[in-house]
N, C-alpha and C positions, 0 to 999 in steps of 0.2 A: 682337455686336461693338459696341462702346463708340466713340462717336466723341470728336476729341479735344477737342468742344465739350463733352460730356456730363463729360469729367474734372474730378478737383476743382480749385478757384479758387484751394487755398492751394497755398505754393512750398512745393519741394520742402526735405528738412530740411537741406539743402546750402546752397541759396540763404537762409536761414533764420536761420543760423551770425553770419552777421555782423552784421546788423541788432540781433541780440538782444545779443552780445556790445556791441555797443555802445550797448545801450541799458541794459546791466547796470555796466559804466565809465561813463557818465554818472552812474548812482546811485551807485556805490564814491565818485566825487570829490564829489558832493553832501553823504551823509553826512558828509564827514569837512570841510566846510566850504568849499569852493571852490563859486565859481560859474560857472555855464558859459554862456561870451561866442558860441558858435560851435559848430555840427557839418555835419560835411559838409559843409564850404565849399569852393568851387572860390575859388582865390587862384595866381595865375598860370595858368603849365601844369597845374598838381595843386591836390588834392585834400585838407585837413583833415580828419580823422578826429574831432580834437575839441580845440579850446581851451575852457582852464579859469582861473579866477585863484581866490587865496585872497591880501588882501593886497596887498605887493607883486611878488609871483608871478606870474606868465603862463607856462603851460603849454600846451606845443603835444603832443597826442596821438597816437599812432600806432596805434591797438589793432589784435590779432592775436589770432585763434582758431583753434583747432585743434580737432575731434571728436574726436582718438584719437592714443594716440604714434604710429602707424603715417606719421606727418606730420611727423614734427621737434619741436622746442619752438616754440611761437610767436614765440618771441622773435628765434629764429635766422634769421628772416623780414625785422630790421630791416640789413641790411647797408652798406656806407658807399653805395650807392646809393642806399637809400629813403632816410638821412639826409638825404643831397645834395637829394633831392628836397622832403624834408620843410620844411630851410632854405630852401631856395629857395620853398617854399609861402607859412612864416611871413613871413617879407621881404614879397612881394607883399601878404601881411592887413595887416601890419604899414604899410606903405605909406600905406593907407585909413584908419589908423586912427593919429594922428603923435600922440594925447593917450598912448597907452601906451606909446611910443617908451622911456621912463625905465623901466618895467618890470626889473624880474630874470628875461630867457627863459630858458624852462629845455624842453628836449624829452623826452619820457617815451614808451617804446613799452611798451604794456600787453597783456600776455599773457593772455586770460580760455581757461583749459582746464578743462573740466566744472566743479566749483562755485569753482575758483581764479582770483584777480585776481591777478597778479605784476605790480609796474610796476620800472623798468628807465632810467635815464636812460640818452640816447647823444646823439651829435654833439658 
């Protein structure tokens, strides 16, 4: 019998999911020119998944992943909730940061499902 020190150190492919997904939208916006100001920020109550800029663009991120349809579309994930939340995020970054106040914000929830990036503007 196995104890649960003896088990493996990596997470499981559940816990896995997200990290990667977001670390594969981090590259989607790279390649295509944008630079990234921010991930994982805590800004207010919540939480950024990822801001980007290209320009005069600012890009507040939402990314969403799903293993299997058995889960929905990713995207159906962004409801006027997490919006609310999302705005309410960037306002707080946005706050700390009064030089990109003139910006074009623009929020995008990004669907990464098996080898697919979908991004999505809402709010």
């Amino acid at each position: 019998m196995r104890s649960s020190r003896a088990a493996s150190t990596s997470p499981p492919p559940s816990r896995r999911l997200g990290p990667e997904a977001e670390r594969r939208v981090r590259r989607h916006y790279l390649l295509r020119g944008y630079r990234i100001l921010d991930a994982n920020a805590r800004a207010g109550r919540y939480e950024l998944d990822l801001v980007v800029r290209r320009g005069r663009r600012l890009v507040f991120c939402e990314v969403k992943a799903r293993s299997g349809p058995g889960y929905g579309h990713p995207l159906e994930a962004v409801g006027p909730e997490k919006a609310r939340r999302v705005a309410e995020a960037a306002v707080a970054w946005l706050a700390r940061r009064p030089e990109l106040a003139e910006l074009d914000v623009r929020f995008e929830a990004v669907a990464v499902r098996g080898r697919r990036i979908e991004r999505a503007s809402f709010g």
